[in-house]
C-alpha positions in Angstrom: 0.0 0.0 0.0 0.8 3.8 -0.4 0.6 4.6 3.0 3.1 2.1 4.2 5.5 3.6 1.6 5.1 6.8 3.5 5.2 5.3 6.8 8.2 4.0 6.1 9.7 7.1 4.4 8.1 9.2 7.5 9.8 7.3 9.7 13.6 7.7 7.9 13.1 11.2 8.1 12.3 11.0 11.7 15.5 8.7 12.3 17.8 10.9 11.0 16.4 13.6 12.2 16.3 12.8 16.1 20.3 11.4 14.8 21.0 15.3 14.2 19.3 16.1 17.8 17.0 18.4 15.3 13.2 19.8 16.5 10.7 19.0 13.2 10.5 23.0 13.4 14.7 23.2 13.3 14.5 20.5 10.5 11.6 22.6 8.7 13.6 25.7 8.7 16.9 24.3 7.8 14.9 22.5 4.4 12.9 25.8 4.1 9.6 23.9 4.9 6.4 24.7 7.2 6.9 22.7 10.3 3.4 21.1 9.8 4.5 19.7 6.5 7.7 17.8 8.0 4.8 17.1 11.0 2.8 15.3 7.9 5.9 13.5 6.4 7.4 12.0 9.3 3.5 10.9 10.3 3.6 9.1 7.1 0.1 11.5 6.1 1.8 13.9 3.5 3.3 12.3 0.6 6.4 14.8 -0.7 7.3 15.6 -4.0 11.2 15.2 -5.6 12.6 18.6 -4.7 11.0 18.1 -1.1 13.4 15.3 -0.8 15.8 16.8 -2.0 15.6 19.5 0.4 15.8 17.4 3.7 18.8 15.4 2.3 20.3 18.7 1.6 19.2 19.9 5.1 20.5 16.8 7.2 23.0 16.5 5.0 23.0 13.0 3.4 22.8 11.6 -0.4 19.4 10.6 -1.2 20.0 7.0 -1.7 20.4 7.4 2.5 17.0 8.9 2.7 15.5 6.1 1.2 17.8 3.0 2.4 15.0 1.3 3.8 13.1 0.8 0.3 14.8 -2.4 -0.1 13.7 -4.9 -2.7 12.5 -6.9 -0.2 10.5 -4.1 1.0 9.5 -2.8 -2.7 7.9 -6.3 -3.0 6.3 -6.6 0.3 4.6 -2.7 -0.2 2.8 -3.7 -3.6 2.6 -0.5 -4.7 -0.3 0.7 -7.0 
């Protein structure tokens, strides 16, 4: 399903988040997003466009194959995605 995809996503972006010691609202301002919006990521409710992405790997500082590490094959398979 879609919203496992964004669970899962959400909850990357949470890790490595709470790994910088960041606030959502420090994260938010460092990617120059709305605070709600990383709220809605990380909660797995908002799904977020390319150049959102790019934006928090540029903001915590990571390539985005690190954002999205926990897609996995395995995983791909498991989320039959739509």
């Amino acid at each position: 399903m879609e919203r496992a995809a964004l669970r899962l996503l959400g909850r990357r972006v949470r890790q490595l988040r709470k790994q910088h010691a960041w606030s959502q609202e420090h994260l938010a301002e460092v990617a120059e997003l709305h605070e709600n919006y990383v709220s809605r990521v990380e909660t797995g409710t908002q799904e977020p466009g390319l150049f959102v992405l790019l934006r928090l790997c540029r903001a915590l500082n990571i390539a985005p194959g690190e954002l999205l590490e926990d897609f996995s094959l395995r995983a791909l398979k498991r989320l039959r995605l739509k």
